[in-house]
N, C-alpha and C positions, 0 to 999 in steps of 0.2 A: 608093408602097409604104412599108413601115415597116423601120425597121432590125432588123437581125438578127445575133443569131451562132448558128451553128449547132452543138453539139458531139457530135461522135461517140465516145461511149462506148467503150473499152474492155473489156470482163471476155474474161479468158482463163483463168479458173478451172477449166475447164472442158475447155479443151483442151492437147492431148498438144503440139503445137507453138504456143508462145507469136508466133514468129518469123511463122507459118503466119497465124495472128490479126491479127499487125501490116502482113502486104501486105493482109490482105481489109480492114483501117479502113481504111488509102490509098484502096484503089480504091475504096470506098463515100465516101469522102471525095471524092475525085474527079469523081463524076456531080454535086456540084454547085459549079456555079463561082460565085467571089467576083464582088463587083459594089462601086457605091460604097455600098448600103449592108448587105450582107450580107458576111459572111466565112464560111469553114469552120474548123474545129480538132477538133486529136482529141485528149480528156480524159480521163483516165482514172474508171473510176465509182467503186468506192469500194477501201478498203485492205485488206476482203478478200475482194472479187469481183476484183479488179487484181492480179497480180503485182508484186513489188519489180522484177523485170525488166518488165517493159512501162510500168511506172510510169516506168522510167527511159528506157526508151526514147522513151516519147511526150515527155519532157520533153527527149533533146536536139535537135527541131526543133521544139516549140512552145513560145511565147513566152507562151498565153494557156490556161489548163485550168481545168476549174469540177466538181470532185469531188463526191462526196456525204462527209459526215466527220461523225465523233461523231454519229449520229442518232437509236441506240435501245442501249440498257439491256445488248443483247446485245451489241452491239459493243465495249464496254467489258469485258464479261465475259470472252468472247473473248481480247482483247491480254492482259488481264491476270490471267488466272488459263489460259487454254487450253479452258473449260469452255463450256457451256452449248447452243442453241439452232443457232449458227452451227456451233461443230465440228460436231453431230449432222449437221445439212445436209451439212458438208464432206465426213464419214465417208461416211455413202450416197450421195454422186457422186462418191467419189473423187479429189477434190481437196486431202485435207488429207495435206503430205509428213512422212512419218515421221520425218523428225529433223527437223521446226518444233519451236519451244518460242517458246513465248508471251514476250512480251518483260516483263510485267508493267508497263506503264503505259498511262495514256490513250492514246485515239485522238489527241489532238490533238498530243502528246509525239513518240506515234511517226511520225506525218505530218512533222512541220518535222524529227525526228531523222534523219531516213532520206531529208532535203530534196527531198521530194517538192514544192515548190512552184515552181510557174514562175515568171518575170519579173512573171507578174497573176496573180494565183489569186482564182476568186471559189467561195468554199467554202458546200457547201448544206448546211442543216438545221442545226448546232452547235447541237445541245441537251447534249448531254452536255460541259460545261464545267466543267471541275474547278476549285476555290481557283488549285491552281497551274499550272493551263494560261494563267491573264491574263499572266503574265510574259512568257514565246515570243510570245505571243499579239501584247501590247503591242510588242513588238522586231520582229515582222515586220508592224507596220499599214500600211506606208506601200507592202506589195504584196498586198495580200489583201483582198476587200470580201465580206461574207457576206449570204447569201440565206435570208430565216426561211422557212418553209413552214409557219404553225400549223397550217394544218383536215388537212393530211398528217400529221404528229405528231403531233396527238391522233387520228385516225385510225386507227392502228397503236401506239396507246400508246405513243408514246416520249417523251410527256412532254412540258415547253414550255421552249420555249429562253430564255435570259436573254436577250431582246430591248432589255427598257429598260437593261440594263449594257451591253451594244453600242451603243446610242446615247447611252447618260449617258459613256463612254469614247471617245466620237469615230471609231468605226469605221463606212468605206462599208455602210450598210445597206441592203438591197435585201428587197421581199417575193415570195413566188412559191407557185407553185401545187403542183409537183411535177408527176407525172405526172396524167392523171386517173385511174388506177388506186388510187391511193392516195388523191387529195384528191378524189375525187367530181368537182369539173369544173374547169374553168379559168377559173371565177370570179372575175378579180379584186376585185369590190365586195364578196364576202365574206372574201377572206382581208382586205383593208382592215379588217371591221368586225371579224374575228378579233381582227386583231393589236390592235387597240384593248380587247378585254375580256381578251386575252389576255396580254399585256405593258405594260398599262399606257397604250398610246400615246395621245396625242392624235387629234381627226382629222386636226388639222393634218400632226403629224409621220407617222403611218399612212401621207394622202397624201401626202407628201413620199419616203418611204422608196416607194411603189409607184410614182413616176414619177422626178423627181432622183435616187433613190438609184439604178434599177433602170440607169439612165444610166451611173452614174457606175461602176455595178458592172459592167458592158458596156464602158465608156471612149466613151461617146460621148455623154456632155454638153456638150459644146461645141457638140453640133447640135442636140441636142434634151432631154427631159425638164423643159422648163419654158417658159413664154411670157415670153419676152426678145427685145429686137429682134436681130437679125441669127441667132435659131437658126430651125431648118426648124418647120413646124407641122404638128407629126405629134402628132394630137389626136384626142380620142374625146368625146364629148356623151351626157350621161344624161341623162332626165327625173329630176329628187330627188323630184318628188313621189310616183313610182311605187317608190319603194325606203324600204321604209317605219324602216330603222335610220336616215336619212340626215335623218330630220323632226327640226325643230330643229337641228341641226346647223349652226355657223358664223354662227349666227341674230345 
């Protein structure tokens, strides 16, 4: 089998007991048990499907949460002005509290302000990176690895992440798919060939970031994501000549 982490989502935006939401992620957590090479965790989704209480909650017994952060245009809008797209949503389900006030700054500002990050944080999507979110950004590298998700992102217009300054800056890079609801399927050979027209990437470094990175963004490169002796060979085989971006390639 392949390794795994699994993470269960929280959003409690929705409901009247936040408390209520946190025994039902346990027991959903619960039906499935860790092994050597799967674990469970429960992460919270994003900062405003999540509550600042369950945010906190999930973090004082997990060591390991992989959020969605800075992803679309509105989210930013949102923290920092109070406006647009997401309140409307919030207003018609009744989630948004009448003395919130918008903190006015990034997403990425209010996430490390309000230290929402656990011991590992692998943070999805960061597209919305502001000038001065590299600063925070830079100061907490050595526990955060991020996960691009192109064909999800331009899918949903939210734009394209600064991929090649994530890796010209030395941060764990991972690629992914998102759901399939948003990225169409779980294609990795195309977010591969994404991220190359899309950030710049090599195929070298594309591959590298969709296997080493996605390792290393999980914490389990020491057993695998790359052909080295003594790691496990947990590997996949494509025909190149039937993928027709892949012609020439590496030639």
């Amino acid at each position: 089998g392949v390794s795994a982490r699994i993470f269960h989502e929280g959003l409690d935006v929705l409901s009247a007991n936040t408390e209520a939401t946190f025994l039902n992620l346990k027991s959903r957590k619960n039906r499935f048990p860790n092994s050597d090479r799967l674990s469970n965790h429960f992460s919270p989704h994003t900062i405003w499907t999540t509550t600042e209480f369950l945010f906190k909650k999930i973090n004082e017994i997990e060591r390991f949460s992989s959020p969605h952060l800075a992803e679309s245009p509105a989210e930013t809008e949102f923290l920092k002005t109070g406006k647009g797209n997401i309140r409307q949503m919030k207003i018609r389900n009744n989630s948004l509290r009448k003395d919130w006030q918008p903190p006015g700054i990034s997403p990425v500002r209010y996430f490390f302000r309000n230290n929402f990050a656990t011991d590992w944080t692998l943070l999805v999507h960061m597209v919305q990176i502001e000038d001065s979110d590299w600063e925070i950004l830079e100061q907490n590298k050595n526990k955060i690895a991020v996960c691009l998700c192109p064909i999800s992102n331009k899918n949903l217009n939210c734009g394209i992440a600064p991929g090649r300054e994530f890796l010209d800056r030395g941060f764990t890079v991972a690629l992914g798919t998102d759901s399939a609801m948003s990225g169409e399927s779980l294609d990795m050979l195309a977010v591969i060939n994404s991220a190359m027209s899309d950030y710049g990437f090599s195929f070298e470094e594309a591959l590298k970031c969709a296997t080493l990175g996605g390792a290393k963004a999980l914490k389990f490169d020491d057993k695998i994501g790359s052909i080295e002796v003594g790691k496990e060979a947990q590997l996949l085989a494509f025909d190149g000549k039937k993928i027709e971006w892949l012609e020439g390639v590496g030639k």
